[in-house]
DSSP file (Angstrom, degrees, kcal/mol; ACC not computed):
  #  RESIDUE AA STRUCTURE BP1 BP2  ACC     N-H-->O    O-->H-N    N-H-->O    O-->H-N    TCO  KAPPA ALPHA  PHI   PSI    X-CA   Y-CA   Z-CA
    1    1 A X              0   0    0      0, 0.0     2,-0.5     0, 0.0     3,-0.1   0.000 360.0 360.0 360.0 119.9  -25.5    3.7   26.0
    2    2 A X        -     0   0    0      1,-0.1     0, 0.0     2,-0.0     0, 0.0  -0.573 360.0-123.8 -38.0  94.3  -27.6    3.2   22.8
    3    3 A X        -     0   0    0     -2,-0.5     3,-0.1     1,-0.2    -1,-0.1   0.398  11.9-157.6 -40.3 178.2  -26.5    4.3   19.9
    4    4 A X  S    S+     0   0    0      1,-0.5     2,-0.4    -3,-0.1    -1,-0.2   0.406  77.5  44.0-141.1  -7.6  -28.5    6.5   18.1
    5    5 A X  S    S-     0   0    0      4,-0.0    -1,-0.5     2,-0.0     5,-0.1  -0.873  77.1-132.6-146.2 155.3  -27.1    5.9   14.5
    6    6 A X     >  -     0   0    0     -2,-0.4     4,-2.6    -3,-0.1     5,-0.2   0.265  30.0-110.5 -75.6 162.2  -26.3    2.5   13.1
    7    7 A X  T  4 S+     0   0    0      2,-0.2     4,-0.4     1,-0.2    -1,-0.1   0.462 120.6  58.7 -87.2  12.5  -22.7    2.3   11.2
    8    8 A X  T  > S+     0   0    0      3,-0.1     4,-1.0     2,-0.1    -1,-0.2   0.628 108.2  41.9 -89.4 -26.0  -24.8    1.9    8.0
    9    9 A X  H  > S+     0   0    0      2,-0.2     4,-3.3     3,-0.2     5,-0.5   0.964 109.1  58.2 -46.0 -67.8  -26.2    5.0    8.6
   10   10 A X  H  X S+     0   0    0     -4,-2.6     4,-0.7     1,-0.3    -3,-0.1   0.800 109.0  46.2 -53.8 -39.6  -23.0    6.3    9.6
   11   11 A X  H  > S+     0   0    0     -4,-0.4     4,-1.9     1,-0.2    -1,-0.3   0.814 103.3  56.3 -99.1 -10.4  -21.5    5.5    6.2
   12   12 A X  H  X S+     0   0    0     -4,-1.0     4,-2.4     2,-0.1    -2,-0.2   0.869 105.5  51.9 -88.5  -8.9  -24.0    6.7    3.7
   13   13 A X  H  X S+     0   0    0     -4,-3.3     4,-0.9     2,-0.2    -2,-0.2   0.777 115.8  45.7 -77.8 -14.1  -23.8   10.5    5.4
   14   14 A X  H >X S+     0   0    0     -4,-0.7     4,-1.6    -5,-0.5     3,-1.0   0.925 111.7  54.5 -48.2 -68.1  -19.8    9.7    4.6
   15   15 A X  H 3X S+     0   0    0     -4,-1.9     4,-1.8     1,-0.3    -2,-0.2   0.808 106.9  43.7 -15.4 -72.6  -21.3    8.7    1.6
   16   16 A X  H 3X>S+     0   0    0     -4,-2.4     5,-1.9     2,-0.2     4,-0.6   0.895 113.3  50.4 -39.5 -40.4  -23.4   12.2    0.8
   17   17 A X  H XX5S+     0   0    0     -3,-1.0     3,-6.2    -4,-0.9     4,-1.0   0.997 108.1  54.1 -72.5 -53.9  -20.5   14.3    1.6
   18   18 A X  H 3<5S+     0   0    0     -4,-1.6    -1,-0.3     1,-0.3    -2,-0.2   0.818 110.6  49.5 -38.9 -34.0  -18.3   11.9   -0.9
   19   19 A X  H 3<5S-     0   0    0     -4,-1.8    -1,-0.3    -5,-0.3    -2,-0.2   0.686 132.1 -92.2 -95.8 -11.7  -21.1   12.8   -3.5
   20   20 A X  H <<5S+     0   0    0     -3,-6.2     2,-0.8    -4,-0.6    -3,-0.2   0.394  78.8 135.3 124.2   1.6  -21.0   16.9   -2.9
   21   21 A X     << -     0   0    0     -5,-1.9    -1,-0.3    -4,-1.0     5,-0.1  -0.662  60.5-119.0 -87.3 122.5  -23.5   17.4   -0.3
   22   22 A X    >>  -     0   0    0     -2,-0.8     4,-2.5     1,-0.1     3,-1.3  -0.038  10.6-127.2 -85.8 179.3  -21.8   19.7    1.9
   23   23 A X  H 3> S+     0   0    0      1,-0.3     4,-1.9     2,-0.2     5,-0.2   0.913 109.3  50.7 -64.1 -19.9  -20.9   19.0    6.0
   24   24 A X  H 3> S+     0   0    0      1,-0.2     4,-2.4     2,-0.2    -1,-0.3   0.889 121.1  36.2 -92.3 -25.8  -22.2   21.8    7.5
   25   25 A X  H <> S+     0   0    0     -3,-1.3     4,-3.0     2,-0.2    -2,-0.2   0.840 113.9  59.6-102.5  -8.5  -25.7   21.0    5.5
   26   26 A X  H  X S+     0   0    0     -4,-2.5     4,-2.0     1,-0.2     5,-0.2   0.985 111.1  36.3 -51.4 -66.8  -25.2   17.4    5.8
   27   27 A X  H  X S+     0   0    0     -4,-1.9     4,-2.8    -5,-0.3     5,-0.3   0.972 108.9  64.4 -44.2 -56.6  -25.1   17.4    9.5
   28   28 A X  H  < S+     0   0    0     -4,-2.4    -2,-0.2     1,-0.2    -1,-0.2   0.960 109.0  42.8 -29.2 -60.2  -27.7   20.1    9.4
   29   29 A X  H  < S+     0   0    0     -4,-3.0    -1,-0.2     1,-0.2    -2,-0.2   0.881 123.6  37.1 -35.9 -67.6  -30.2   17.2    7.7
   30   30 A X  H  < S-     0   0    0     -4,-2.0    -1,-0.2    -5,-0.2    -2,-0.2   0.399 108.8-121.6 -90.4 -26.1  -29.2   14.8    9.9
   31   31 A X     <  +     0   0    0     -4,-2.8     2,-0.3     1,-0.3    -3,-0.1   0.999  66.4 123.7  51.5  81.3  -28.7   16.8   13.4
   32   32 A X        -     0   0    0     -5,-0.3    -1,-0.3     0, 0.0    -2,-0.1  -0.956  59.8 -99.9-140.9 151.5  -25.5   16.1   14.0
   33   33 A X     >  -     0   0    0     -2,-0.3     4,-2.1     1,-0.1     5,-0.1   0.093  13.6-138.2 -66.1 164.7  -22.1   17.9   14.7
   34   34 A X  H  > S+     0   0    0      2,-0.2     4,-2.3     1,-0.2    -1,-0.1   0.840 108.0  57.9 -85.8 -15.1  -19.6   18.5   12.6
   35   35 A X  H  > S+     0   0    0      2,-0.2     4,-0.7     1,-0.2    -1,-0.2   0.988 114.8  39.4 -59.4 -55.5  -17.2   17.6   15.3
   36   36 A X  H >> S+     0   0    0      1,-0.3     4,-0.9     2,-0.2     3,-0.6   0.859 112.3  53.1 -77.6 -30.3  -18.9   14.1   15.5
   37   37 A X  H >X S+     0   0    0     -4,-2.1     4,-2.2     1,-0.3     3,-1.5   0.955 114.9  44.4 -75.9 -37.4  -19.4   13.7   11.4
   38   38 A X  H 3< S+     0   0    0     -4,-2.3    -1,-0.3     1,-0.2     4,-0.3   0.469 112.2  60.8 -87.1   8.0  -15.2   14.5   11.0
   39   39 A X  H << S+     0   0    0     -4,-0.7    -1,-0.2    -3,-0.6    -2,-0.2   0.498 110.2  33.9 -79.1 -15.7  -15.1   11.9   14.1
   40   40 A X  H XX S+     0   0    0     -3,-1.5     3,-2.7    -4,-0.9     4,-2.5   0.855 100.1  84.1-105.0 -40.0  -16.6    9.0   12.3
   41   41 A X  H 3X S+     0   0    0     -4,-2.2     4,-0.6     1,-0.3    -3,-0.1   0.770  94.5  41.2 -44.3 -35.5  -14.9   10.1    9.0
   42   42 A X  H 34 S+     0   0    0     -4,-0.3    -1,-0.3     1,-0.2    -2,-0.1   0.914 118.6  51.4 -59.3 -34.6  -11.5    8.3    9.7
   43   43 A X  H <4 S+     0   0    0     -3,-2.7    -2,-0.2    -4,-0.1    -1,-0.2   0.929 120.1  22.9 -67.8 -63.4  -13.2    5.7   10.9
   44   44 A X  H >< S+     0   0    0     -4,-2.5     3,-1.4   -34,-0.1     2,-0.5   0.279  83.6 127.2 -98.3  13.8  -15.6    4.9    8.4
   45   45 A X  T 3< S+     0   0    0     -4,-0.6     3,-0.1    -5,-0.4   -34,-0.1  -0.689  79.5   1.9 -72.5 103.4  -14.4    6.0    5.5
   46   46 A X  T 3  S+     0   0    0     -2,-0.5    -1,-0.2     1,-0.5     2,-0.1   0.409 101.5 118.2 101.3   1.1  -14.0    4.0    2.5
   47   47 A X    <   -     0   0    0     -3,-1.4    -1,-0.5     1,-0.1     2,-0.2  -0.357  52.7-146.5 -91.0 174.2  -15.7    0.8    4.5
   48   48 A X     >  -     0   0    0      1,-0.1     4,-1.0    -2,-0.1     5,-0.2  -0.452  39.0 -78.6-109.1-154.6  -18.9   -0.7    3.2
   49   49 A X  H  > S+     0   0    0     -2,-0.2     4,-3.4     2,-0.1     3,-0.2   0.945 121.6  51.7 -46.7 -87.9  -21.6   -2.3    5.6
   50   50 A X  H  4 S+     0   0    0      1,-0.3    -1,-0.1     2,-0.3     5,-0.1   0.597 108.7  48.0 -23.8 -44.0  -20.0   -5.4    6.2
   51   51 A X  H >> S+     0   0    0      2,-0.1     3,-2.3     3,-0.1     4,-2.1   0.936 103.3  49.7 -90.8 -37.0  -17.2   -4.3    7.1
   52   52 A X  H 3X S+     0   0    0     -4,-1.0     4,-0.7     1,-0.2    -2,-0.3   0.804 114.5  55.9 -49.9 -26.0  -17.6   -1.6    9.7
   53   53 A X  H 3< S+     0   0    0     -4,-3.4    -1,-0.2    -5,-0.2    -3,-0.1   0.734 108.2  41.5 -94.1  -5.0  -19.9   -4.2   11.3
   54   54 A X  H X4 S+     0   0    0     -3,-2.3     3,-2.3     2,-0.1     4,-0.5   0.754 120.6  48.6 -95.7 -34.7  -17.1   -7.4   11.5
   55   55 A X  H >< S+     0   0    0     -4,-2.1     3,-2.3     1,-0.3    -2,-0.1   1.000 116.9  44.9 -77.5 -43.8  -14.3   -4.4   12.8
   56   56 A X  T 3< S+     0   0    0     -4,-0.7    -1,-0.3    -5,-0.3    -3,-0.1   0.445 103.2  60.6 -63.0   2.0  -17.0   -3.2   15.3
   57   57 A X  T <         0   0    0     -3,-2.3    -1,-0.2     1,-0.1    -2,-0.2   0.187 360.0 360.0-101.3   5.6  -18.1   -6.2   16.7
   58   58 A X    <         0   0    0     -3,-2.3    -2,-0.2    -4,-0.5    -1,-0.1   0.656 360.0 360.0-101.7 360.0  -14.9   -7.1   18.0
């Protein structure tokens, strides 16, 4: 199945929220859940590019 957004994506809407934009309108922007945006946050949280892309290639 295709993703449909990239883990660079994934970490600047982490990004947004870090900066004050809040979840529920973050997702709104973005059309995504809020289930799925506090499903990547553990995940991606605190990574840059580079790395979410060596731990996710493996």
């Amino acid at each position: 199945m295709k993703k449909r957004f990239t883990e660079e994506k994934i970490i600047g809407f982490i990004k947004e929220a870090e900066a004050g934009l809040a979840v529920d309108a973050l997702c709104r922007k973005h059309g995504i859940g809020s289930s799925t945006f506090y499903k990547w946050k553990p995940e991606f949280d605190g990574m840059d590019v580079s790395h979410a892309e060596t731990i996710l290639s493996r």
